[in-house]
C-alpha positions in Angstrom: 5.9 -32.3 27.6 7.5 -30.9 24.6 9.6 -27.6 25.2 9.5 -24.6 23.3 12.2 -21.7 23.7 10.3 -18.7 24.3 11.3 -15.2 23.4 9.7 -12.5 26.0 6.4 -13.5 25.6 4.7 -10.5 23.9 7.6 -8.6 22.6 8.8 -10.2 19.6 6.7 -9.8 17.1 7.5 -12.0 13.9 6.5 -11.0 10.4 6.1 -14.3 7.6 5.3 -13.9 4.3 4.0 -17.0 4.0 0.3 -17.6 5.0 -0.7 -18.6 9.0 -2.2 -22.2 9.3 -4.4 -23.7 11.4 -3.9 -27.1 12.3 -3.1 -29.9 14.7 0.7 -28.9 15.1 -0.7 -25.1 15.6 -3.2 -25.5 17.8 -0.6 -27.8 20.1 1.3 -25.1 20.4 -1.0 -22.3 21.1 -2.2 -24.9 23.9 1.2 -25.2 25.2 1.9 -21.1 25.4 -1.9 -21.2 27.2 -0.5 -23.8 29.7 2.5 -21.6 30.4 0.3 -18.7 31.2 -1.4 -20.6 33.2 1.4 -21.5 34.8 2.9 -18.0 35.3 -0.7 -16.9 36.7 -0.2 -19.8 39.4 2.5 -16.7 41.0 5.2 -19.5 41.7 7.9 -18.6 39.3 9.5 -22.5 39.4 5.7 -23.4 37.7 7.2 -21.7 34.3 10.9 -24.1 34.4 9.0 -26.5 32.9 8.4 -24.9 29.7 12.2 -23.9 29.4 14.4 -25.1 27.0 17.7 -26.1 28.2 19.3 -23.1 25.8 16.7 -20.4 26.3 17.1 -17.1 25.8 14.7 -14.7 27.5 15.2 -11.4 25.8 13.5 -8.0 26.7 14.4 -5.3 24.4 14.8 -1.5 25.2 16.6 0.8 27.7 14.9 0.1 31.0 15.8 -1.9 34.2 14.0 -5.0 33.0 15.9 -5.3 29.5 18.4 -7.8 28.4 18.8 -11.1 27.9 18.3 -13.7 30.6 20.5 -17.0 29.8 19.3 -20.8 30.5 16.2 -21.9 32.8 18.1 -20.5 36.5 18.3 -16.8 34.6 14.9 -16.7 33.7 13.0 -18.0 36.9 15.4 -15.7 38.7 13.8 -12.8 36.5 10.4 -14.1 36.9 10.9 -14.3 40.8 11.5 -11.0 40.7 8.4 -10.1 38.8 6.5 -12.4 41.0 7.8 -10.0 44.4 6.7 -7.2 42.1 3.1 -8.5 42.0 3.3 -8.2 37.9 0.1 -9.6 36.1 0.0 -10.9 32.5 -3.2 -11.3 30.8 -2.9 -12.6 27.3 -5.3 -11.5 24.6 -4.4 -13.1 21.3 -2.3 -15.9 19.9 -1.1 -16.9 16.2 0.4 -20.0 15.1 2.6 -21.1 12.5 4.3 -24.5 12.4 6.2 -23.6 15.9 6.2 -20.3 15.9 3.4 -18.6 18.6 3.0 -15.0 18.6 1.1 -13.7 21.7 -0.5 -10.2 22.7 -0.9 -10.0 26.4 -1.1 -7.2 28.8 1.3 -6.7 31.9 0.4 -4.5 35.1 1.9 -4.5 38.3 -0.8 -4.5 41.2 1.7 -4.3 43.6 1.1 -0.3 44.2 -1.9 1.7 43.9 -2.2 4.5 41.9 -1.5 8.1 43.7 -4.9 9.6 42.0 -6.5 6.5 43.6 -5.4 6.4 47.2 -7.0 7.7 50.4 -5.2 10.0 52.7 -6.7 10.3 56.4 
């Protein structure tokens, strides 16, 4: 399986001058970010390891608990663990290729809680 080092899925959004292609080498890849969704979706964070680069960087921008940069394989399926306790969902919605760069749009929820407006009281 060939490995691509991915950059928080979703959050890095690259900017090319140069046109998008569609083509064998493209469409591998958008297969391979599919199968790592797929993988995710399975809720077993050691589904994803395979799809890790030996070097990966796993970086989540901003100022929140979640942010930073998660360092080899073990640092990431250690963050994805805890997303998986969390009950966070990912639903992607687009993809892009070019050469063997993937840009993805998905959408993250945690279903672990429900809202306040939405529960019951007795």
């Amino acid at each position: 399986m060939t490995r691509l080092a991915l950059l928080a899925a979703g959050t890095l959004l690259a900017v090319s001058a140069a046109p998008a292609h569609s083509g064998p080498l493209e469409d591998r890849n958008i297969q391979l970010i599919k199968d790592y969704y797929a993988a995710y979706a399975t809720g077993n964070p050691e589904a994803v390891r395979p799809f890790l680069a030996p070097d990966i960087v796993w970086r989540i921008p901003g100022h929140h608990p979640l942010a930073g940069d998660k360092r080899g394989p073990d640092e990431v399926v250690a963050f994805f663990r805890g997303l998986a306790d969390g009950k966070f969902k990912a639903e992607p919605i687009f993809f892009q290729a070019q050469g063997d760069l993937v840009v993805d749009v998905h959408r993250g929820w945690n279903v672990g809680e429900v809202p306040r407006s939405t529960s019951s009281t007795r």
